[in-house]
C-alpha positions as semicolon CSV with decimal commas, in nm:
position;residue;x (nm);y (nm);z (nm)
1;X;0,000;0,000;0,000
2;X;0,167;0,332;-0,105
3;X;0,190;0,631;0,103
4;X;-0,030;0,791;-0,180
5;X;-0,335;0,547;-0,136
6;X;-0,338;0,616;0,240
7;X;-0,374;0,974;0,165
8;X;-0,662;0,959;-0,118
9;X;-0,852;0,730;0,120
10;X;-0,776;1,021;0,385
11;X;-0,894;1,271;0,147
12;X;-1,246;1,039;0,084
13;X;-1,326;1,041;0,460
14;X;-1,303;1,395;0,540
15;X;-1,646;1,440;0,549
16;X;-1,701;1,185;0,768
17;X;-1,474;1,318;1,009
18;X;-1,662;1,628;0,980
19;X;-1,982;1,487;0,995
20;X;-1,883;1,280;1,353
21;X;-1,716;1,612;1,517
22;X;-2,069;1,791;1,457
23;X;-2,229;1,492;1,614
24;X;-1,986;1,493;1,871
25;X;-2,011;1,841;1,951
26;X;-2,411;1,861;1,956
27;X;-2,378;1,536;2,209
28;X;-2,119;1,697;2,446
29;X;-2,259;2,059;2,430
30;X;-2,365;2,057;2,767
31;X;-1,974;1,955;2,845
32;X;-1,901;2,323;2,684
33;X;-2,171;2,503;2,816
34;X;-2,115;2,376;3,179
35;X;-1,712;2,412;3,287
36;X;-1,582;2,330;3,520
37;X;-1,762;1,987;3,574
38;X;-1,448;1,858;3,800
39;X;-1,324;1,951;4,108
40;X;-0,991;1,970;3,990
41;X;-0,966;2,270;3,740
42;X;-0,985;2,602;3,900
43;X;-0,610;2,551;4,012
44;X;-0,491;2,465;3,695
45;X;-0,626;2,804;3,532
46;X;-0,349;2,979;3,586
47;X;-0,117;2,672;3,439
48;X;-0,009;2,316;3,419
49;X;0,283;2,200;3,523
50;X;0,488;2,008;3,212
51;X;0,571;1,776;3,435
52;X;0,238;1,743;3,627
53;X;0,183;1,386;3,529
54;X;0,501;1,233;3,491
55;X;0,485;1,076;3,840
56;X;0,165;0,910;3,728
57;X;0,373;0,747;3,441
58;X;0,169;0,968;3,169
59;X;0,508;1,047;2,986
60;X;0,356;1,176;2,676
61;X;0,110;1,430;2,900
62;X;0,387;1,694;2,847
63;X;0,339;1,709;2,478
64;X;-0,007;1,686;2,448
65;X;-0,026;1,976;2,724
66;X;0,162;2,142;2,495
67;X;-0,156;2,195;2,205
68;X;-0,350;2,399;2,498
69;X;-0,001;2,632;2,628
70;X;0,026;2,458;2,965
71;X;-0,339;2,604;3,065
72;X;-0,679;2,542;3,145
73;X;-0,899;2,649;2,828
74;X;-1,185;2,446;2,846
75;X;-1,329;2,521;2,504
76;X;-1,021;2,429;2,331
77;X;-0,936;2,095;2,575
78;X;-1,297;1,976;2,489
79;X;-1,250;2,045;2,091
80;X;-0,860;1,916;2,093
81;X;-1,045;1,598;2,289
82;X;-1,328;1,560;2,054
83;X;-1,115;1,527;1,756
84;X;-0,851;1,269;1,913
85;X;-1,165;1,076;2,010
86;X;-1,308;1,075;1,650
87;X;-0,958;1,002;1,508
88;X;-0,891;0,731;1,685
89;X;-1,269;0,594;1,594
90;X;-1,149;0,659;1,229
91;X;-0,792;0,502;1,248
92;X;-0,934;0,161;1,395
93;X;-1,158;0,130;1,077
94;X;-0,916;0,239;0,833
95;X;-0,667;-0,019;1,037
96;X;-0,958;-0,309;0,990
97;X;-0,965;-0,239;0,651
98;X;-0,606;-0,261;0,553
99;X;-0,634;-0,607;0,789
100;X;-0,909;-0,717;0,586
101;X;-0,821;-0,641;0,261
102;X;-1,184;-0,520;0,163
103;X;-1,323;-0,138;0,091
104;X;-1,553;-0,049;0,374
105;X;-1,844;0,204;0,303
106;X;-1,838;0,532;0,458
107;X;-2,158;0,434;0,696
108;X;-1,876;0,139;0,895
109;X;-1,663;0,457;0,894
110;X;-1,941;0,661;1,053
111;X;-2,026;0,421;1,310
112;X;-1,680;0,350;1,396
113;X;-1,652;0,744;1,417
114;X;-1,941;0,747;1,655
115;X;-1,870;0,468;1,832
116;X;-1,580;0,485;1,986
117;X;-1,574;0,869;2,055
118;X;-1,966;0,841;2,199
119;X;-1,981;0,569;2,458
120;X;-2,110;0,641;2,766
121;X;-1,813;0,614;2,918
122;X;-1,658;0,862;2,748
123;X;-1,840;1,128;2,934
124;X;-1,592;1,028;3,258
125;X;-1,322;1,172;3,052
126;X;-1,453;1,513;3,057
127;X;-1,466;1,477;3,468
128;X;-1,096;1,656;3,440
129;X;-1,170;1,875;3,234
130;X;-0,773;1,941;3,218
131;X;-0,681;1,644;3,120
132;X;-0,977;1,525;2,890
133;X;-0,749;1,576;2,580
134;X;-0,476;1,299;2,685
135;X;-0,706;0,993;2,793
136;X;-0,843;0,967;2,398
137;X;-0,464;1,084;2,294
138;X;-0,314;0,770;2,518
């Protein structure tokens, strides 16, 4: 598979990536219109710590904290989190269908979208609202 195929197919699902972050965004709205939901966010206004989580064994929490500056902006932690949820929906179908050697319709794309970034449980990840960009990310 060349490096060019990956990147048409890419190219074909755009609007299905679109389509889930809408969905995503209408289901979570009350996630943006409601901050903080935790109890651990008002101290991290002011800033984060790069190495806040490394004594957790998050390694890679320093680079992801990175995308938001080091601070608490809830709008753009919930947005950076929607779209690593819906990617990573995406990139498990797109994996299945390299694995199975068969074109899958954009609907399997859709519902593998939706699926994995609209669980139930998903919601838990927006408890820390600080860190709800590095749980879909790990």
């Amino acid at each position: 598979m060349s490096l060019v195929t990956v990147y048409t197919r890419l190219c074909e699902l755009r609007w299905i990536f679109l389509a889930c972050v809408l969905i995503n965004l209408l289901v979570f709205s009350f996630s943006f219109a409601q901050f903080p939901i935790g109890n651990h966010d008002w101290g991290r206004m002011s800033g984060i710590s790069p190495f806040d989580q490394l004594r957790f064994g998050r390694w890679f929490v320093t680079a992801i904290l990175s995308l938001n500056f080091f601070k608490q902006i809830p709008v753009l932690i919930l947005l950076i989190s929607i779209l690593f949820q819906v990617s990573s929906g995406l990139l498990a179908a797109y994996l299945l269908e390299i694995n199975s050697k068969t074109r899958f319709s954009r609907s399997r794309y859709l519902v593998a979208g939706l699926l994995v970034s609209i669980i139930p449980f998903v919601s838990a990840h927006h408890y820390y609202t600080f860190m709800s960009h590095v749980f879909p990310a790990a």
